[in-house]
N, C-alpha and C positions, 0 to 999 in steps of 0.2 A: 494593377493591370486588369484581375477580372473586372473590380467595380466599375474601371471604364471602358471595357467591351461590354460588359453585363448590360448596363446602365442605356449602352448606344445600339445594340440591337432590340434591346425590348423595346426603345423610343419606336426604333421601324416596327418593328411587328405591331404596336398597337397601330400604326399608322393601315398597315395590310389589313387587322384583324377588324377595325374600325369602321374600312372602307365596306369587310364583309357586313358587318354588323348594318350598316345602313342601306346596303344594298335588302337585308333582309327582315330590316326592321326590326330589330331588337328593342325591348324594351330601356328601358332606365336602372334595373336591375344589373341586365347584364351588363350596361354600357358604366356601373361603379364595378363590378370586378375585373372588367377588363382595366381600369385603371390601378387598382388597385394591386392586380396581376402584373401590369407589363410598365407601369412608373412608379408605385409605391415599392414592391416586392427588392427590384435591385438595391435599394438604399437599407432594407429593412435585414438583407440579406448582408450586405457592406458591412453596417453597425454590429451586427452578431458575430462578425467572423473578426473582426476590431476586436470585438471584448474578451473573445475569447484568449485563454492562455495558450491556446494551441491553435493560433490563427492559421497554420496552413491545414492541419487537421480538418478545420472547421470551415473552409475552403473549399476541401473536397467533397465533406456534406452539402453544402450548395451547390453544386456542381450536380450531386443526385438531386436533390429535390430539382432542379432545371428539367434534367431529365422526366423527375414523374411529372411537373406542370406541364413541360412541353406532349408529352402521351394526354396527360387526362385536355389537354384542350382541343389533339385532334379529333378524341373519340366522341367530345360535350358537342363537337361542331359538325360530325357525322362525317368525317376521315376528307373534309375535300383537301384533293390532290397536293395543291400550292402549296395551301399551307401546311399540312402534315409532310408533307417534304423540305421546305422552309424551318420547321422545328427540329426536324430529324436532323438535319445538313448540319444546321448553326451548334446543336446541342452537340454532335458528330465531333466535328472541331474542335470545342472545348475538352471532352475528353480523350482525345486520341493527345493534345498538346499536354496532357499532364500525365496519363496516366498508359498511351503508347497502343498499340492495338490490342493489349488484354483488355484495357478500356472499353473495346468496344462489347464485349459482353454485358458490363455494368450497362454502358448505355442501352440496351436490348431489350436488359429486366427492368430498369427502370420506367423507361419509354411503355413497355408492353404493359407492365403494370398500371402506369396511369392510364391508358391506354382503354384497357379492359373496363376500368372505373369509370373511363368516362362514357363508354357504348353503352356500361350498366344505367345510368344516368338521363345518357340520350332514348334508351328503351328499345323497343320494337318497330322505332320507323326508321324510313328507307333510309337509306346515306343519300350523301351528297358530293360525289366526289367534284364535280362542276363546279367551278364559282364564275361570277363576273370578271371582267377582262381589266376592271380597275384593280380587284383586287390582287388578280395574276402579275399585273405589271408592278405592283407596290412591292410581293412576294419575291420578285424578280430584283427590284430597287433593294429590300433587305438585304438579299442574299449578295448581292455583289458589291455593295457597300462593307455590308459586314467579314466579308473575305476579303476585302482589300485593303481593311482595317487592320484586321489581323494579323495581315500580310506584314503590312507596314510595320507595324509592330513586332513579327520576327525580325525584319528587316535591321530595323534601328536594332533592338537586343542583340543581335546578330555582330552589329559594327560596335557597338560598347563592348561586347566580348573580343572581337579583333582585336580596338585598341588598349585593352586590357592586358590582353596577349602580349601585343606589343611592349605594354610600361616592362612586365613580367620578365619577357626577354632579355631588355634593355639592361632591369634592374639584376638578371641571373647573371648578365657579361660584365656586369662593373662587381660584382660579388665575385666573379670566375678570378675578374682580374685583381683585385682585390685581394683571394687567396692564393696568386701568384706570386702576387710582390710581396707577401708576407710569409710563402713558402721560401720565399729567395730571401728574404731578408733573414729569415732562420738560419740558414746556410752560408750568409755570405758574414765580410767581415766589413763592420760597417766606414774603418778610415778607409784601408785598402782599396777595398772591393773581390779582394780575393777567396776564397771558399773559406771556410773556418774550419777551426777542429772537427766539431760533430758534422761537418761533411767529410770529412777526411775517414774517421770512422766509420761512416756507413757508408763510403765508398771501396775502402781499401781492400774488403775483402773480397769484394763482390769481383775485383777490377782482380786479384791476383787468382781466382779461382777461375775466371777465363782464362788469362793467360795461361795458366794450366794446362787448363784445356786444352789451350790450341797449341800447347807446348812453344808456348814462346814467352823471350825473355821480358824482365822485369824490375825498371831500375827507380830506386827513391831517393833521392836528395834531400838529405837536411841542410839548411843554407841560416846560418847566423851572423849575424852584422858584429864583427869586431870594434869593442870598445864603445859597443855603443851608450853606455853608462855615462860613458864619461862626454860623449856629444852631450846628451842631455844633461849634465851637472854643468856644461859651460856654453851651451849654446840656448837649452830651453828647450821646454816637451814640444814646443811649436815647431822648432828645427828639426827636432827630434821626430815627430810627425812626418813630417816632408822627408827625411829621409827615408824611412818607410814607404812610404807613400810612391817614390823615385824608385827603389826597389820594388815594389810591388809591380809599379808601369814598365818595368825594364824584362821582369817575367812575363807581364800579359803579353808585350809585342814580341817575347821571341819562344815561347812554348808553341805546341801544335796542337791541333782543333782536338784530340785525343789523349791529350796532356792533362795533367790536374795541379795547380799551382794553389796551395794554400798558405793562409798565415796559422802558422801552428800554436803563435801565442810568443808576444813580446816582441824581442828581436827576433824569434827564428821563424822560416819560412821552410816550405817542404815542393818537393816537385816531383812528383809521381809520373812516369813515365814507360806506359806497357810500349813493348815491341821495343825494347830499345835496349843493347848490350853493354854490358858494363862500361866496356871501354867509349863507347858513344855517350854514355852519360858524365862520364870522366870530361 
């Protein structure tokens, strides 16, 4: 992402710096290191920060050295306005997006440092804060090119994180539900459907220490199928099954929403039932 902001605002700057440079008649000299500055440097900066083993580390030193080219060029050019503000803004952005408003210190010292380098350089003559109106409007063209680049580019990373978010979501509610049906399938009995043992255990006590509580009664059914040995030696575990199974449907549709109806194992069945007196359970 830097190599292609990096890459798209130094094109405009040389395009503003350029426009200065012939407004002012720069030699041949300067007109190879402004190339070398504002079209070689992004790629040469890309490559370095590739190789390295620590490419975001090495990232962030790019990101300073931007900061001292952009100081030492507006001090080599005698601080005019545009462009020293054009550098300051564009370099601004870059580290506020990476490194937050402590950033903006780094960018200070660095900026001030090149800075100083380049007045030392420029010498003893006057500044220039003025430039031509070609170059104010290039300056102008950078800046809002280059921020509405950038924009964009929050923009889009922005909606890739949404629908990232989104998969996230998506994939956290099919995981939720996922470890619903397999918390329920722990507990349930899987011919039946009815609760199993180990829910029975780790409901029973829980269920008789309220009632406790609220000092009220407490009744448990154990329910076993007679004979049922002998269904299955002459009918088959098939039959065998279904009868189960008929029993088990015959508890769901007449317990109450408060009720607990388990298969305790085999033929027997259990029916746990708070609030409810002996004789009502009878």
């Amino acid at each position: 992402m830097n190599h292609r902001n990096r890459t798209f605002f130094y094109a405009l700057l040389f395009l503003a710096l350029g426009a200065h440079f012939l407004h002012t008649g720069a030699g041949p000299a300067a007109w190879a290191v402004l190339v070398a500055q504002f079209l070689v440097y992004p790629q040469i900066a890309y490559w370095r920060a590739r190789r390295s083993p620590q490419q975001a580390k090495a990232e962030m030193h790019n990101i300073v050295v931007d900061n001292l080219f952009g100081g030492l060029w507006a001090g080599l050019l005698g601080m005019p306005v545009w462009i020293t503000f054009t550098l300051f803004i564009g370099n601004c952005i870059n580290v506020v997006a990476f490194h937050g408003y402590p950033g903006l210190l780094r960018l200070v010292a660095a900026m001030g440092c090149g800075l100083l380098a380049g007045l030392a350089v420029y010498g003893g003559r006057p500044l220039h804060p003025d430039i031509d109106t070609a170059t104010s409007l290039l300056c102008i063209l950078a800046l809002t090119l280059f921020l509405t680049m950038f924009a964009h580019t929050s923009y889009r990373r922005a909606m890739e994180q949404q629908k990232s978010n989104a998969r996230l979501r998506e994939q956290f509610e099919e995981i939720r539900l996922l470890q619903d049906q397999l918390r329920e399938q722990a507990v349930r009995d899987p011919l039946t459907g009815l609760h199993n043992r180990r829910h029975l255990d780790a409901t029973l006590a829980e269920r008789m220490a309220h009632c406790g509580a609220q000092d009220l009664p407490l009744s448990l059914l154990m329910i076993d199928i007679d004979h049922f040995k002998r269904s299955n030696d002459t009918h088959g575990h098939a039959a065998g099954d279904a009868v189960l199974q008929a029993l088990a449907l015959l508890l769901q549709r007449h317990v109450r929403v408060q009720d607990l109806a388990c298969r305790h194992g085999g033929e027997e069945f259990v029916l746990l039932l708070p609030d409810t007196p002996l004789a009502v359970a009878r």
